[in-house]
N, CA, C, O and CB atoms as a CASP TS submission, in Angstrom:
PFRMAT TS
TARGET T0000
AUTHOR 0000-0000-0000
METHOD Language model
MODEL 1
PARENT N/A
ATOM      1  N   UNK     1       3.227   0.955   5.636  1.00  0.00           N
ATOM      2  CA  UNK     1       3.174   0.099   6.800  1.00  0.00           C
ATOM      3  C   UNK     1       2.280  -1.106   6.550  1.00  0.00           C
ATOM      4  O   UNK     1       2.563  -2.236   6.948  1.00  0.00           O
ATOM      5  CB  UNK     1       2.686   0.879   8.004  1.00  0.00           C
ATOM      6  N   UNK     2       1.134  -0.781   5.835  1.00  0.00           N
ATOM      7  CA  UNK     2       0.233  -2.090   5.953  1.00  0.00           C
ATOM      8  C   UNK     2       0.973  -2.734   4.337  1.00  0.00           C
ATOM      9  O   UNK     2       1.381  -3.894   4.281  1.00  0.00           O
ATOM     10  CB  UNK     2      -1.956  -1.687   5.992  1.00  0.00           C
ATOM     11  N   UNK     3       1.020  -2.146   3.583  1.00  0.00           N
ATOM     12  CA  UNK     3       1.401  -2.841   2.781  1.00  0.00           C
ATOM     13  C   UNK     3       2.242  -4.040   2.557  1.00  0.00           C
ATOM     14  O   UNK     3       2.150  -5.029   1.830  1.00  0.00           O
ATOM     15  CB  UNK     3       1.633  -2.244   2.372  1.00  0.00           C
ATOM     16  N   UNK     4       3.154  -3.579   3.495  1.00  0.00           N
ATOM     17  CA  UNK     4       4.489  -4.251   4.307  1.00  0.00           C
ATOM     18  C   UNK     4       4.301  -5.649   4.278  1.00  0.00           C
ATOM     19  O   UNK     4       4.887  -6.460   3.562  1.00  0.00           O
ATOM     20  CB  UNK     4       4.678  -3.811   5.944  1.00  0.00           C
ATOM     21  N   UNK     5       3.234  -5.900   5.310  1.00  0.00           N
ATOM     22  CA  UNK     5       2.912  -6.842   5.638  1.00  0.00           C
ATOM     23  C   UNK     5       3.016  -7.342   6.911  1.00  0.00           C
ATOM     24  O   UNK     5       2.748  -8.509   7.196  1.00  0.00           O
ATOM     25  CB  UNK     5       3.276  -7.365   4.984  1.00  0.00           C
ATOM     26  N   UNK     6       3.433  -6.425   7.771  1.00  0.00           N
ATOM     27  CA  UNK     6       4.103  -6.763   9.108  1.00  0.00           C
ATOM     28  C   UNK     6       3.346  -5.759   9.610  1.00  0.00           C
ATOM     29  O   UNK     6       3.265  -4.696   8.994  1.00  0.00           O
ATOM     30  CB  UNK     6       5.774  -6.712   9.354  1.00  0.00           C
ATOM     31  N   UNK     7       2.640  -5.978  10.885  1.00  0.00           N
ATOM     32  CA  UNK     7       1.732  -5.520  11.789  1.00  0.00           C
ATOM     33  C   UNK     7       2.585  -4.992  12.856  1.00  0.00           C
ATOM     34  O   UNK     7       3.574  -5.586  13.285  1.00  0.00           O
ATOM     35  CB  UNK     7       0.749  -6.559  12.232  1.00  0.00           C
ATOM     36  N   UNK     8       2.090  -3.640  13.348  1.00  0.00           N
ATOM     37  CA  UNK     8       3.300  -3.455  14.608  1.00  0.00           C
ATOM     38  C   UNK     8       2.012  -2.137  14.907  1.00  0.00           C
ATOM     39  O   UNK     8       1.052  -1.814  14.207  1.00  0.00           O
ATOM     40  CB  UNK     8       5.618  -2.906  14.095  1.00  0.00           C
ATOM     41  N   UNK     9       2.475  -1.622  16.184  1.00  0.00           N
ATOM     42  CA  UNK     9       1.977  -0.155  16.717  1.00  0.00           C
ATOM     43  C   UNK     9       2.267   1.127  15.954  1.00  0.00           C
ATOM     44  O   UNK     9       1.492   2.079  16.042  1.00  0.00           O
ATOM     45  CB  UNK     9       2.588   0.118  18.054  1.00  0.00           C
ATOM     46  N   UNK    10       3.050   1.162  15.420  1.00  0.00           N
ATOM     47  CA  UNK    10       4.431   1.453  14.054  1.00  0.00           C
ATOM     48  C   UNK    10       3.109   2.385  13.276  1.00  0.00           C
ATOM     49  O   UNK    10       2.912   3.591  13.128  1.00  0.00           O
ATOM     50  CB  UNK    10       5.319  -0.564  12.724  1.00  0.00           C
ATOM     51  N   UNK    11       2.304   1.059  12.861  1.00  0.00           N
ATOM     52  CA  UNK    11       1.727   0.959  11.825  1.00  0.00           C
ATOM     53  C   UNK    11      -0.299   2.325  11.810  1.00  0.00           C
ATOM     54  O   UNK    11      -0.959   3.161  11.194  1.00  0.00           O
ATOM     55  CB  UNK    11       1.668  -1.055  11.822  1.00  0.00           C
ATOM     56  N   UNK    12      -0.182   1.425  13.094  1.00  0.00           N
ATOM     57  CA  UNK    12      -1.283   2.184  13.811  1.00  0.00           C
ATOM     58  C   UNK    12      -1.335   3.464  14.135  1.00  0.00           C
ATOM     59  O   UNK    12      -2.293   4.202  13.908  1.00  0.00           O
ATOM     60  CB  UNK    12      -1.489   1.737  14.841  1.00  0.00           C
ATOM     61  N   UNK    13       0.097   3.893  14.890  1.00  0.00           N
ATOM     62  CA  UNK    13       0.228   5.423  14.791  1.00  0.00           C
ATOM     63  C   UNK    13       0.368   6.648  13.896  1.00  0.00           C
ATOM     64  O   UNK    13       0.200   7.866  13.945  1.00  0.00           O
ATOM     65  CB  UNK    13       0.955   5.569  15.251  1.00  0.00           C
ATOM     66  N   UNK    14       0.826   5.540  12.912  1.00  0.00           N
ATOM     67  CA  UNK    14       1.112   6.648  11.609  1.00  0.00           C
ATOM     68  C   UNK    14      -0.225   6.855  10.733  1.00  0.00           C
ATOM     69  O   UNK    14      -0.323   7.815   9.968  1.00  0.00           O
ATOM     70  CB  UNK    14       2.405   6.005  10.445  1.00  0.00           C
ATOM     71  N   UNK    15      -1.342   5.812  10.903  1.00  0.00           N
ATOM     72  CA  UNK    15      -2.550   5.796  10.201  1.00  0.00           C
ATOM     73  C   UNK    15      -3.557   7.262  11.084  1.00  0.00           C
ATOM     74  O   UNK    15      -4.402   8.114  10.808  1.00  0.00           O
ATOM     75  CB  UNK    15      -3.282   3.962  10.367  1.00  0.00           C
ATOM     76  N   UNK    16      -2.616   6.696  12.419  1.00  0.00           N
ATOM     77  CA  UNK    16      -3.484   8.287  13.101  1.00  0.00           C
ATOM     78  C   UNK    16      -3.303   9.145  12.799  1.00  0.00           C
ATOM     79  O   UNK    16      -4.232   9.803  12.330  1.00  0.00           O
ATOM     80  CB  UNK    16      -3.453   8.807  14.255  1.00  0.00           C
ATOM     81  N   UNK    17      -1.999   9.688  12.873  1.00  0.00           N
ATOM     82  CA  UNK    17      -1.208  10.983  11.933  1.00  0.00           C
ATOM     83  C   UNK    17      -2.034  10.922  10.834  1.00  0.00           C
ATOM     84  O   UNK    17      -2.869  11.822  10.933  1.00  0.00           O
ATOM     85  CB  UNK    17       0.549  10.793  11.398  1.00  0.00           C
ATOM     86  N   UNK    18      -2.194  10.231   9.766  1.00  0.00           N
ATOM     87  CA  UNK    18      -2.946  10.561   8.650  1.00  0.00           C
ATOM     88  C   UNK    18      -4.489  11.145   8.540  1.00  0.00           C
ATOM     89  O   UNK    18      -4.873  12.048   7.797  1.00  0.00           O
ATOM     90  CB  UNK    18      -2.896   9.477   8.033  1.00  0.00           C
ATOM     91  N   UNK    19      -5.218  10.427   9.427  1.00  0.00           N
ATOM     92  CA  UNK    19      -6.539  10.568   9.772  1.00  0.00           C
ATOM     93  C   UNK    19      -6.582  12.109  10.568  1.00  0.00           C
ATOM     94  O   UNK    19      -7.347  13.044  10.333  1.00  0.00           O
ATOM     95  CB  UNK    19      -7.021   9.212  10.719  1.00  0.00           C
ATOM     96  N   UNK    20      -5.754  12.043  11.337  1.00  0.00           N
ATOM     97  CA  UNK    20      -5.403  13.626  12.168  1.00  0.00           C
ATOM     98  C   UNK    20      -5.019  14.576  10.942  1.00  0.00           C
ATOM     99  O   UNK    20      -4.726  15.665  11.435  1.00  0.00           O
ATOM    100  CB  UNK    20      -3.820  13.575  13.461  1.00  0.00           C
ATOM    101  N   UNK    21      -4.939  14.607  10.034  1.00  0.00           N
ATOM    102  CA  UNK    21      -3.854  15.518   8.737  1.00  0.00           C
ATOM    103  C   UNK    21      -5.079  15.143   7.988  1.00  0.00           C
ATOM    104  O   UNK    21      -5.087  16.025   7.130  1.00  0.00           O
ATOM    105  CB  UNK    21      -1.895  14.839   7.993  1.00  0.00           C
ATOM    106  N   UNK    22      -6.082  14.427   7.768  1.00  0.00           N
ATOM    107  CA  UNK    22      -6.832  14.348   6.826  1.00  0.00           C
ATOM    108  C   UNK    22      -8.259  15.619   7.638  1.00  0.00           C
ATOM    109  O   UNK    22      -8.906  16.544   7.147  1.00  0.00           O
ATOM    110  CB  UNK    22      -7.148  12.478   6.474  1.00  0.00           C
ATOM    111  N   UNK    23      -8.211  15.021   8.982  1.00  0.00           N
ATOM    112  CA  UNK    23      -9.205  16.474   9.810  1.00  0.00           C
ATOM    113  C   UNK    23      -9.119  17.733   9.117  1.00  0.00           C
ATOM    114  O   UNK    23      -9.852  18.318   8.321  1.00  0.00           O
ATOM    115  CB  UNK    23      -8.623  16.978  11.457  1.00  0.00           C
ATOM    116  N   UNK    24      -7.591  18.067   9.856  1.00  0.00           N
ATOM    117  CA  UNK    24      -7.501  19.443   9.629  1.00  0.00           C
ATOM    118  C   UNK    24      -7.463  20.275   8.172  1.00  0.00           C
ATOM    119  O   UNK    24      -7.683  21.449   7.876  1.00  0.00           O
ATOM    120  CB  UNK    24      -6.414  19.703  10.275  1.00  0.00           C
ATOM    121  N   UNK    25      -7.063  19.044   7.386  1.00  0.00           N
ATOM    122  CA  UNK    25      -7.259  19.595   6.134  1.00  0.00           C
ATOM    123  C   UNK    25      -8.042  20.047   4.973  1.00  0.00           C
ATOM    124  O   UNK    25      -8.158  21.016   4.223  1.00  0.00           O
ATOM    125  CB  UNK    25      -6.902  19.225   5.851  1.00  0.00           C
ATOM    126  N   UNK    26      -8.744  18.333   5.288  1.00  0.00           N
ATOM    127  CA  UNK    26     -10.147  18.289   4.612  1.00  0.00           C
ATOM    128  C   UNK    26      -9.745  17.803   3.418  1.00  0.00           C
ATOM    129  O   UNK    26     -10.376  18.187   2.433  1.00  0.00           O
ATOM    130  CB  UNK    26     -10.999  19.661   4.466  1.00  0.00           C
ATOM    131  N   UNK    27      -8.729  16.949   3.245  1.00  0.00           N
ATOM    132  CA  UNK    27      -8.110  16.054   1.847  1.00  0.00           C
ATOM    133  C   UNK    27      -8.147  15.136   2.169  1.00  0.00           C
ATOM    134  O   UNK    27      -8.424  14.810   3.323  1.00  0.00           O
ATOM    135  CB  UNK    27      -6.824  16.127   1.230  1.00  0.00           C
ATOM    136  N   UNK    28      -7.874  14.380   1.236  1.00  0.00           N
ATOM    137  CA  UNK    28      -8.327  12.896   1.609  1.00  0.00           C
ATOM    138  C   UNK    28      -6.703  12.224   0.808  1.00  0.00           C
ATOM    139  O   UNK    28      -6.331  12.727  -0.252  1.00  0.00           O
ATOM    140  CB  UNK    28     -10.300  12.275   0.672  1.00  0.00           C
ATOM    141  N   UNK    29      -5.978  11.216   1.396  1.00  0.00           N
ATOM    142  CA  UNK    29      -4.860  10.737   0.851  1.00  0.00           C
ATOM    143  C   UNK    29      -5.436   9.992  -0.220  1.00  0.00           C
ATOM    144  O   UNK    29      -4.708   9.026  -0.447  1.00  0.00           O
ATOM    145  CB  UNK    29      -3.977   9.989   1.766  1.00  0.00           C
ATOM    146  N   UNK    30      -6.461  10.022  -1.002  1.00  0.00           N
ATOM    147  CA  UNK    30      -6.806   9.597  -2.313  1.00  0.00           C
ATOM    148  C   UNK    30      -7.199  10.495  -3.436  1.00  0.00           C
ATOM    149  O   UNK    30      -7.319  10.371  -4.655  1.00  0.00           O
ATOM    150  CB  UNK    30      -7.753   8.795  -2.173  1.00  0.00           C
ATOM    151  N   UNK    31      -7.371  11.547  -2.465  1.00  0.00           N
ATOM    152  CA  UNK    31      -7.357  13.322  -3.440  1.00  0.00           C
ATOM    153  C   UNK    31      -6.711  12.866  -5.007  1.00  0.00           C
ATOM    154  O   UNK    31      -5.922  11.998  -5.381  1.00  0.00           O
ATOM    155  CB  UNK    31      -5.818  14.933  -2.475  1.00  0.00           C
ATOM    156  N   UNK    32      -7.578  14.051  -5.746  1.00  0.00           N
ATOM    157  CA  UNK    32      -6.839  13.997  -7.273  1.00  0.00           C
ATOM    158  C   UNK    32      -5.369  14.845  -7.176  1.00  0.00           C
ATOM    159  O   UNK    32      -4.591  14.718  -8.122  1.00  0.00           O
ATOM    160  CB  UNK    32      -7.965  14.856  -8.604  1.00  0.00           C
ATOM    161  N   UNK    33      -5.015  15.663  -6.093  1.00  0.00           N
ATOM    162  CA  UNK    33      -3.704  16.069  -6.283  1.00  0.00           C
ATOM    163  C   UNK    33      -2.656  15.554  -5.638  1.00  0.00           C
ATOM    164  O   UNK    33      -1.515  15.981  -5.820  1.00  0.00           O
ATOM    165  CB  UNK    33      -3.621  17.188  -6.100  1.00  0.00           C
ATOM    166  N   UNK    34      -2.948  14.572  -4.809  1.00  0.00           N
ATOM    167  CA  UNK    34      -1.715  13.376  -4.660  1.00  0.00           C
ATOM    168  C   UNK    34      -1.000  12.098  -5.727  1.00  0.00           C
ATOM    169  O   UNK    34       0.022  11.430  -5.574  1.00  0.00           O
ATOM    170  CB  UNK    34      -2.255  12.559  -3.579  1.00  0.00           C
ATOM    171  N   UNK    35      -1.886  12.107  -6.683  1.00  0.00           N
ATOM    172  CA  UNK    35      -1.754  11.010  -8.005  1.00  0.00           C
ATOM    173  C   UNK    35      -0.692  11.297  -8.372  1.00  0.00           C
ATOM    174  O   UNK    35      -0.260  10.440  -9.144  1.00  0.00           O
ATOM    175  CB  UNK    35      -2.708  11.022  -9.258  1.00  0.00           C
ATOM    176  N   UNK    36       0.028  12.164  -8.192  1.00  0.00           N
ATOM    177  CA  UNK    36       1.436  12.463  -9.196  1.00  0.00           C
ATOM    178  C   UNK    36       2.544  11.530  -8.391  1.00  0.00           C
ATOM    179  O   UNK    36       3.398  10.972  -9.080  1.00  0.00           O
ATOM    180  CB  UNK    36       2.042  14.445  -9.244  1.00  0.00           C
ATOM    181  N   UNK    37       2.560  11.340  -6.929  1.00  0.00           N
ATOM    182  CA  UNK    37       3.435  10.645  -6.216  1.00  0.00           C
ATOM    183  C   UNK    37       3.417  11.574  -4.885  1.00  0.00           C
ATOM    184  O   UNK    37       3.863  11.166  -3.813  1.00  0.00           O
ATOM    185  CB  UNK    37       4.866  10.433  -6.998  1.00  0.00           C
ATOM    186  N   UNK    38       2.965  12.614  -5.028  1.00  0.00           N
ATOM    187  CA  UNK    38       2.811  13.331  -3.799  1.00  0.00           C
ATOM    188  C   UNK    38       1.724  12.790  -2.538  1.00  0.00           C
ATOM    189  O   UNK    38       0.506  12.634  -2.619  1.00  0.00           O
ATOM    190  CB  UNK    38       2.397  14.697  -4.286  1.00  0.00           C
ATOM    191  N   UNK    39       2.539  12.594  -1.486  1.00  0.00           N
ATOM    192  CA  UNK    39       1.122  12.243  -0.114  1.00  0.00           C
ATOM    193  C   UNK    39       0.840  13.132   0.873  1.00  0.00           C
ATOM    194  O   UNK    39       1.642  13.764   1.560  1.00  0.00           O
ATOM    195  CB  UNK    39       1.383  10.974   0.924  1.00  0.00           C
ATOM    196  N   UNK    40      -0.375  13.147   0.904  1.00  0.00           N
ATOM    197  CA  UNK    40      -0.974  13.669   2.245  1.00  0.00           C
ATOM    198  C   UNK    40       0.629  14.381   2.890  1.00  0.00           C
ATOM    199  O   UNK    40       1.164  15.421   2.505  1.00  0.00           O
ATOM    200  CB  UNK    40      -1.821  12.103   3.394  1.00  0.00           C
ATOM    201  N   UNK    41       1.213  13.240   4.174  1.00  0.00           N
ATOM    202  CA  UNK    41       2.022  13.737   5.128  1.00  0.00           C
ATOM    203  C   UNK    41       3.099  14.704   4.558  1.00  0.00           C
ATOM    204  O   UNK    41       3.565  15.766   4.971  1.00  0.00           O
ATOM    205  CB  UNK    41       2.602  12.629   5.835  1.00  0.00           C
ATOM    206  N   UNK    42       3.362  13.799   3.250  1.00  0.00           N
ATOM    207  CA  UNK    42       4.580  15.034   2.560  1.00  0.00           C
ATOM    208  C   UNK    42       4.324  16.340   2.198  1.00  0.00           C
ATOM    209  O   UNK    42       5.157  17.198   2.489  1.00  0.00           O
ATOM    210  CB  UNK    42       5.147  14.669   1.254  1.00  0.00           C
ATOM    211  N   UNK    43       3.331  16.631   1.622  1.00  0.00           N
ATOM    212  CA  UNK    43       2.368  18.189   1.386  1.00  0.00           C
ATOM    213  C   UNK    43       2.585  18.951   2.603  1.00  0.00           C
ATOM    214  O   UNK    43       3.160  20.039   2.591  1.00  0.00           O
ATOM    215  CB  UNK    43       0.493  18.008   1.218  1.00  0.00           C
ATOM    216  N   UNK    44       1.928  18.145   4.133  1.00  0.00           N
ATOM    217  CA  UNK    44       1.713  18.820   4.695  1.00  0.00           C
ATOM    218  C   UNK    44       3.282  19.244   5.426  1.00  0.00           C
ATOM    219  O   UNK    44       3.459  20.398   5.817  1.00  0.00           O
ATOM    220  CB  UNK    44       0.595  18.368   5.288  1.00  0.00           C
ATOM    221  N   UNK    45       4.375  18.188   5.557  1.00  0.00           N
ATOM    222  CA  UNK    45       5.644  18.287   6.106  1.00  0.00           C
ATOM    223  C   UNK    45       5.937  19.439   4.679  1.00  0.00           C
ATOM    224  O   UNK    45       6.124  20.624   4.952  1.00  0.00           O
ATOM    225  CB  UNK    45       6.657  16.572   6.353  1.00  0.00           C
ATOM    226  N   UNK    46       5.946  19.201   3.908  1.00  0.00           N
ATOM    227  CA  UNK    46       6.561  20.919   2.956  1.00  0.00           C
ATOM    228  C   UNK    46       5.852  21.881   3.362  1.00  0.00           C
ATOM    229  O   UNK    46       6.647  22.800   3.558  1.00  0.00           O
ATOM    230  CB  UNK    46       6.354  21.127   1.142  1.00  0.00           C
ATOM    231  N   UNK    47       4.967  22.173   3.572  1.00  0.00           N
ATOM    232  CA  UNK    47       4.213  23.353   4.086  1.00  0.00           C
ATOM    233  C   UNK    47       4.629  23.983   5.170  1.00  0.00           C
ATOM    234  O   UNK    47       4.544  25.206   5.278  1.00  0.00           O
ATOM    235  CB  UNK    47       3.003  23.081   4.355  1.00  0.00           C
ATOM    236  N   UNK    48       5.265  22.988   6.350  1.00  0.00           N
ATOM    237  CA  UNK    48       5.337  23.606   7.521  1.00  0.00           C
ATOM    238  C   UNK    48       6.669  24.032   8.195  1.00  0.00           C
ATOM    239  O   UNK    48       7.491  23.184   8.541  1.00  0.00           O
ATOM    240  CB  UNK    48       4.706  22.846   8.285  1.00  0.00           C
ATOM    241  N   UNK    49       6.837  25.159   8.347  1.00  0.00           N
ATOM    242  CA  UNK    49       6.133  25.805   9.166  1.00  0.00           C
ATOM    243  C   UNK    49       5.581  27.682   8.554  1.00  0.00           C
ATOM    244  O   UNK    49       4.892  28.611   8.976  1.00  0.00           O
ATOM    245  CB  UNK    49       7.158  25.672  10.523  1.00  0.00           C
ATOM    246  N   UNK    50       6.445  27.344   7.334  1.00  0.00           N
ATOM    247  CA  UNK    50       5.959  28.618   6.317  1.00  0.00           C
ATOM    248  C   UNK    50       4.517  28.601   6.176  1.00  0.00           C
ATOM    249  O   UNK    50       3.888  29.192   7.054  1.00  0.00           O
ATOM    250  CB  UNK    50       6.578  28.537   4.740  1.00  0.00           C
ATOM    251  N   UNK    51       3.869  28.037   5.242  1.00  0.00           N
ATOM    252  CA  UNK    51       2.341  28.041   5.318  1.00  0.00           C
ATOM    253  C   UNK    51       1.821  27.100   5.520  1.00  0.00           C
ATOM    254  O   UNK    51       1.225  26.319   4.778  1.00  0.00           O
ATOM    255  CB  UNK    51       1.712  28.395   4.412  1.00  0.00           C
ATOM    256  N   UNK    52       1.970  27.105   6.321  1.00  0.00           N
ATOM    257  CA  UNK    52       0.775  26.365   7.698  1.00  0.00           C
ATOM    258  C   UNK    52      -0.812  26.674   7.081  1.00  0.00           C
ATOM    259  O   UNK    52      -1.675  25.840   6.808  1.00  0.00           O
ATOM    260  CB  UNK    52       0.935  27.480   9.714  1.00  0.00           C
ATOM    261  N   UNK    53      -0.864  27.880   6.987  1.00  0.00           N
ATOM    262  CA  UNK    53      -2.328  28.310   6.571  1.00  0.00           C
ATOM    263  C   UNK    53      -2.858  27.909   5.666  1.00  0.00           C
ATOM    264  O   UNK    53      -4.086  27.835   5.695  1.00  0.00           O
ATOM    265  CB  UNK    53      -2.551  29.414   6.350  1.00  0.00           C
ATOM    266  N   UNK    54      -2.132  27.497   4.520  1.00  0.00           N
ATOM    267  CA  UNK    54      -2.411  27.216   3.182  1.00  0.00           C
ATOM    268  C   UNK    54      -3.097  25.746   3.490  1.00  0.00           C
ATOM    269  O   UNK    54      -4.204  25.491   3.016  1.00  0.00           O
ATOM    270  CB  UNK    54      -1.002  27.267   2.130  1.00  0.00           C
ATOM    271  N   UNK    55      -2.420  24.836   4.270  1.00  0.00           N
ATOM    272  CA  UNK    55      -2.473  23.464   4.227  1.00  0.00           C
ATOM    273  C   UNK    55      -4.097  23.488   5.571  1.00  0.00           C
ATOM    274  O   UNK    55      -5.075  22.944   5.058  1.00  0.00           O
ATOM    275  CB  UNK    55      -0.551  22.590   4.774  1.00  0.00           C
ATOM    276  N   UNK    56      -4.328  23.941   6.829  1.00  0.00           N
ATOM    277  CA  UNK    56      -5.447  24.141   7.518  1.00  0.00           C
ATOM    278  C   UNK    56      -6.234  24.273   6.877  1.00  0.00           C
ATOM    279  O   UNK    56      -5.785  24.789   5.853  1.00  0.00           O
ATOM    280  CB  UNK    56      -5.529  24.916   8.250  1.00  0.00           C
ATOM    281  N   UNK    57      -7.650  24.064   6.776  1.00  0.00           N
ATOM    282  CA  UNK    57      -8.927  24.480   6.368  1.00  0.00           C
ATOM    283  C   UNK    57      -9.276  24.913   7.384  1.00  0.00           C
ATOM    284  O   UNK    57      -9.177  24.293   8.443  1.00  0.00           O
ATOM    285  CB  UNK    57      -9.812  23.642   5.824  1.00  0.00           C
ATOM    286  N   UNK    58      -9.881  26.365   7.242  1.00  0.00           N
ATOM    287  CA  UNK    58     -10.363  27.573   7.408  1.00  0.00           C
ATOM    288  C   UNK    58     -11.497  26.602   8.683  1.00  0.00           C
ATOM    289  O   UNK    58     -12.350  27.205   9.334  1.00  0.00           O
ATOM    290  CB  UNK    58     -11.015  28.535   5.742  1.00  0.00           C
TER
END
């Protein structure tokens, strides 16, 4: 979204989602195990709704 270059609400909500997914997790979308091409939201969208637990911090 920001990369884009185009500013919208779009942009803002999805940074919340991230920041909200970075809480519960306790990863950071700059983590050493996202470098391969994997992100934050995608980890956590494969995880769910099978293990959920895996992806929460305790």
């Amino acid at each position: 979204y920001g990369m884009g270059g185009r500013i919208s609400t779009k942009g803002d909500v999805y940074s919340y989602g991230v920041l909200v997914l970075e809480t519960l997790t306790e990863k950071s979308p700059t983590d050493s195990m996202f470098a391969s091409g994997l992100t934050l939201p995608s980890w956590v969208s494969d995880s769910f709704p099978n293990r959920l637990r895996d992806v929460v911090a305790p």
